[in-house]
C-alpha positions in Angstrom: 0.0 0.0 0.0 1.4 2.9 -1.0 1.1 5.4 1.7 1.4 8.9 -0.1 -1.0 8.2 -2.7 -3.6 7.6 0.3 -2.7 11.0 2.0 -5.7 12.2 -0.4 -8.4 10.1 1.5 -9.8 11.4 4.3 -9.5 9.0 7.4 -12.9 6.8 7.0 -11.9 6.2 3.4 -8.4 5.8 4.4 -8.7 3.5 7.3 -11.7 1.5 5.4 -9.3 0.9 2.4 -6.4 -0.2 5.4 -8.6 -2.2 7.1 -9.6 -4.5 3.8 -6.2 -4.7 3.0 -4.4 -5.7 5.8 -7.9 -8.0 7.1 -9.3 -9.1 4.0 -12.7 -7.8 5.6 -15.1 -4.7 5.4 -14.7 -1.7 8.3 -17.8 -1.2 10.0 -17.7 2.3 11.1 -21.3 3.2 10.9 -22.5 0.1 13.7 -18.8 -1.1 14.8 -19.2 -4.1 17.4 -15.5 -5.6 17.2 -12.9 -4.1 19.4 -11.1 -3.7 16.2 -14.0 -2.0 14.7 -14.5 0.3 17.5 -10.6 1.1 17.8 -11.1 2.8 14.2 -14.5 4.2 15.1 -12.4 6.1 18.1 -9.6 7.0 16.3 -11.9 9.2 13.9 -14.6 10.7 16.8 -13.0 10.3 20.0 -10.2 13.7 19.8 -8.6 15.6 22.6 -5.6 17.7 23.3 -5.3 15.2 26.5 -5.1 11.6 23.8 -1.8 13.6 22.1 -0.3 14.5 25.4 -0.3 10.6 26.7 0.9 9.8 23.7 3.4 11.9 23.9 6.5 9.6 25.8 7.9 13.2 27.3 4.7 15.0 28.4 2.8 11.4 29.6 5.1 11.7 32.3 4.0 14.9 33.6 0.2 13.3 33.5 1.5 10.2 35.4 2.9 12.3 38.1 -0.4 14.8 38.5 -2.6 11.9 38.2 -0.9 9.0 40.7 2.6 10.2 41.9 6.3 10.8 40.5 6.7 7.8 42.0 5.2 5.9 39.3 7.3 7.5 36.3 10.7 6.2 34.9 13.3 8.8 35.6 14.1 10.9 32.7 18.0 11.1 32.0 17.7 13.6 28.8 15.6 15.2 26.5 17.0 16.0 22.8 15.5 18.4 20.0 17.4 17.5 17.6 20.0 14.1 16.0 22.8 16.7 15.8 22.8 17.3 19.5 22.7 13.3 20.3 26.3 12.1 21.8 27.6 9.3 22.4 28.8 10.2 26.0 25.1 11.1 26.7 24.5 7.3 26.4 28.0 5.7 27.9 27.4 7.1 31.4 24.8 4.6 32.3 22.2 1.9 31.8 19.5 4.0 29.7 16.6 3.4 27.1 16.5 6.0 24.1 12.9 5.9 22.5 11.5 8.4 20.4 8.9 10.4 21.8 6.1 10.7 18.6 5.9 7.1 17.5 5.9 3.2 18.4 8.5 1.1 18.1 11.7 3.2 18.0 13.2 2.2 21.1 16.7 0.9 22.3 18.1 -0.7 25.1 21.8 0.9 26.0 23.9 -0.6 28.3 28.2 -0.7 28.8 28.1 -4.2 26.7 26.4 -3.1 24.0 27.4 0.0 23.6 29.7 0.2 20.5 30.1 2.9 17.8 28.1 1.1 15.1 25.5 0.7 17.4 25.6 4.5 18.4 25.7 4.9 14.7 23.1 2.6 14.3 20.7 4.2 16.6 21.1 7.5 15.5 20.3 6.7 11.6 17.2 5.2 13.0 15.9 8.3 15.2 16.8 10.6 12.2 14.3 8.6 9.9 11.4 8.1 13.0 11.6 11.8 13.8 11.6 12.8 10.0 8.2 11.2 9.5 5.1 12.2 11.5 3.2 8.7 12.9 -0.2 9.9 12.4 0.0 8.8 8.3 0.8 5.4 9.3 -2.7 4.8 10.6 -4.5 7.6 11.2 -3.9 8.1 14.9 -5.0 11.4 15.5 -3.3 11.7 18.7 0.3 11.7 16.9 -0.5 14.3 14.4 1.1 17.2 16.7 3.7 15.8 18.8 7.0 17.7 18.3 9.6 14.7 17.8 12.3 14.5 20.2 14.7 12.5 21.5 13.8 10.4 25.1 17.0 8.9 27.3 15.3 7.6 30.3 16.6 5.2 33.1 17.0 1.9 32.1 14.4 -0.3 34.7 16.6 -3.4 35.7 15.2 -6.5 38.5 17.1 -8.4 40.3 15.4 -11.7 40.0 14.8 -12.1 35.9 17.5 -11.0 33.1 14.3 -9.2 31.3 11.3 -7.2 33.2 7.8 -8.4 32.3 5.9 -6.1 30.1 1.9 -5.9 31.7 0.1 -4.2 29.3 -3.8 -3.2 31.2 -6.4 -2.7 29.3 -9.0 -0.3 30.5 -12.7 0.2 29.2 -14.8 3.0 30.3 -13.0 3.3 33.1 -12.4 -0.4 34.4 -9.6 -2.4 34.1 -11.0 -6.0 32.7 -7.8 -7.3 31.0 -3.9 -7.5 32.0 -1.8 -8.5 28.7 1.8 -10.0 29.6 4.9 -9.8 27.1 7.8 -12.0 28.0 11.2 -13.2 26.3 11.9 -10.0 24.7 12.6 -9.3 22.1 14.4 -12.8 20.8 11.8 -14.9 21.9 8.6 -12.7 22.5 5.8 -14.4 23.8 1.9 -13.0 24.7 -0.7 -14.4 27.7 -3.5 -12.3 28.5 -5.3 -12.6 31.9 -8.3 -11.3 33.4 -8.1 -9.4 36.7 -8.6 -12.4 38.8 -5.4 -13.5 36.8 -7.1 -16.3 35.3 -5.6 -17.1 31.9 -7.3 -16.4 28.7 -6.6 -19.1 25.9 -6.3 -16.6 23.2 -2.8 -15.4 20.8 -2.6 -11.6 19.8 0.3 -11.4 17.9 3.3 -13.3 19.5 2.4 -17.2 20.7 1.5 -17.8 24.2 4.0 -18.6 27.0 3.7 -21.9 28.3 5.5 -21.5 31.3 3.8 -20.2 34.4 3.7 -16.3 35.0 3.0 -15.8 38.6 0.5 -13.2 39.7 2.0 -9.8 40.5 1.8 -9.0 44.2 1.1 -5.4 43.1 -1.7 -6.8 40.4 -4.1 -5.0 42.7 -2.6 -1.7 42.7 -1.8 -1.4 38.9 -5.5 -1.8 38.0 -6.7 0.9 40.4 -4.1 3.4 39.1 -4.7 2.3 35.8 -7.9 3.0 36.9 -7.2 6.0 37.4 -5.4 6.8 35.0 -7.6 5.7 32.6 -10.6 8.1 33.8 -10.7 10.8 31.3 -10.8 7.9 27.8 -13.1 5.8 26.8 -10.9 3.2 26.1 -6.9 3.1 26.8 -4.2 0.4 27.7 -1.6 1.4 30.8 1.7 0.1 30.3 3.5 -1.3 33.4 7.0 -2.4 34.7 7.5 -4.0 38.1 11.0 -3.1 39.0 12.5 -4.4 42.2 9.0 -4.0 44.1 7.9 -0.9 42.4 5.6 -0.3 39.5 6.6 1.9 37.1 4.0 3.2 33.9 5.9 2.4 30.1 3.3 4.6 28.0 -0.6 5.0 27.3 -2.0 3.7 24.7 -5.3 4.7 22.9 -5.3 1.8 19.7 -3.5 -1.1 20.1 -1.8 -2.4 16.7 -3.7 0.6 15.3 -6.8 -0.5 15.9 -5.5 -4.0 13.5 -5.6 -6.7 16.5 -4.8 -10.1 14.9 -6.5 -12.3 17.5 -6.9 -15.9 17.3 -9.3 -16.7 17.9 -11.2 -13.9 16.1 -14.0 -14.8 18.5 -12.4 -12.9 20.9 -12.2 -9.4 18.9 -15.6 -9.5 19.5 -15.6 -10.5 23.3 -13.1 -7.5 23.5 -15.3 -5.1 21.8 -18.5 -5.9 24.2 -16.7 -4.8 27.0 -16.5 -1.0 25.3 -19.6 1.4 25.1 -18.2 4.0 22.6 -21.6 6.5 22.5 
């Protein structure tokens, strides 16, 4: 699909012509009832100044710490404007994460070991093209459209007990927190189990396969869903990003349509399930 020819098409059109061909199947945005369907439905009516400051990796953090605590937020190390101004000594000090603050995906882990001049090179090539393109063509996600790029060198969240942290991804709709998605075995091996808040598996795959080994209940399962809770208030529908480092819980990002509203679940049962649990009127 070529993306600049599209630019023409408003988003219905846009998102309808997406939707068939990355699905195979017709967007309902007139009576959506698929989480999928209602993602999309969002994403064109559901607009505020607040959705493109959570998305915004830099100014979520400010939210986070109005909303629930400083506490909660992952301690910022740097923010950059520009490529030009990104060093290599602002990375070789410590442990850090470097994301990009307008998009998905554009993230790297930084540590002593790993931190060689091709990577350094490597990294920077990569932030120059993210923060040359502005996210909200890719699929329409409003909440992009104005976020100034920049440059995000954060601490780098390290546990004790695991050589990776578990990524619990909470999903919140209309306020309550009904699902808690887990990512293990990044990124080599990366592996998916979603749980209800009773932390009773659900036999379903969304993207990666499922992890067959036991994933304990979080001690602080019960906190995280009444901050994301809380979090949560002001949206309709939004998934809370956690970390558990070392006993404390830490938020990742918000985030308003997961795989851009393009969920591949399998069952496809459950895309339904998933979209009776949100009331988007």
């Amino acid at each position: 699909m070529r993306r600049k020819m599209l630019k023409i098409f408003p988003d219905s059109i846009y998102l309808t012509i997406q939707y068939l061909y990355l699905n195979g199947a017709f967007l309902n945005l007139l009576r959506p009832q698929t989480f999928n369907e209602k993602l999309n439905w969002l994403k064109i009516n559901d607009r505020t100044r607040l959705h493109t400051i959570c998305a915004d990796k830099v100014l979520v953090k400010e939210f986070v710490s109005e909303k629930i605590g400083e506490q909660y937020v992952i301690p910022t190390y740097h923010v950059i404007d520009k490529c030009s101004d990104l060093t290599i000594e602002k990375l070789s000090t410590k442990p850090c994460m470097v994301k990009a603050n307008h998009d998905s995906g554009t993230t790297f882990c930084v540590d002593q070991f790993n931190l060689s001049e091709n990577y350094f090179n490597h990294i920077k090539l990569t932030l120059e093209s993210a923060m040359s393109q502005n996210y909200y063509w890719a699929g329409r996600e409003w909440q992009y459209k104005d976020i100034k790029p920049k440059i995000l060198i954060e601490e780098l969240l390290e546990s004790s007990d695991q050589e990776f942290l578990l990524d619990y991804k909470v999903f919140v709709f209309n306020g309550v927190a009904k699902f808690i998605q887990v990512d293990t075995d990044k990124p080599e091996f990366h592996k998916i189990n979603l749980y209800d808040r009773n932390w009773e598996f659900v036999p379903v795959q969304i993207v990666y396969p499922n992890d067959m080994k036991l994933i304990e209940r979080p001690v602080l399962l019960d906190k995280m869903l009444e901050l994301s809770e809380v979090l949560a208030q002001p949206f309709k529908f939004v998934r809370i990003d956690w970390y558990i480092s070392d006993n404390r819980l830490f938020v990742g990002e918000m985030t308003f349509h997961p795989s851009s509203g393009m969920v591949p679940f399998k069952p496809k049962s459950m895309n339904r399930l998933f979209g009776d649990c949100l009331d988007i009127q």
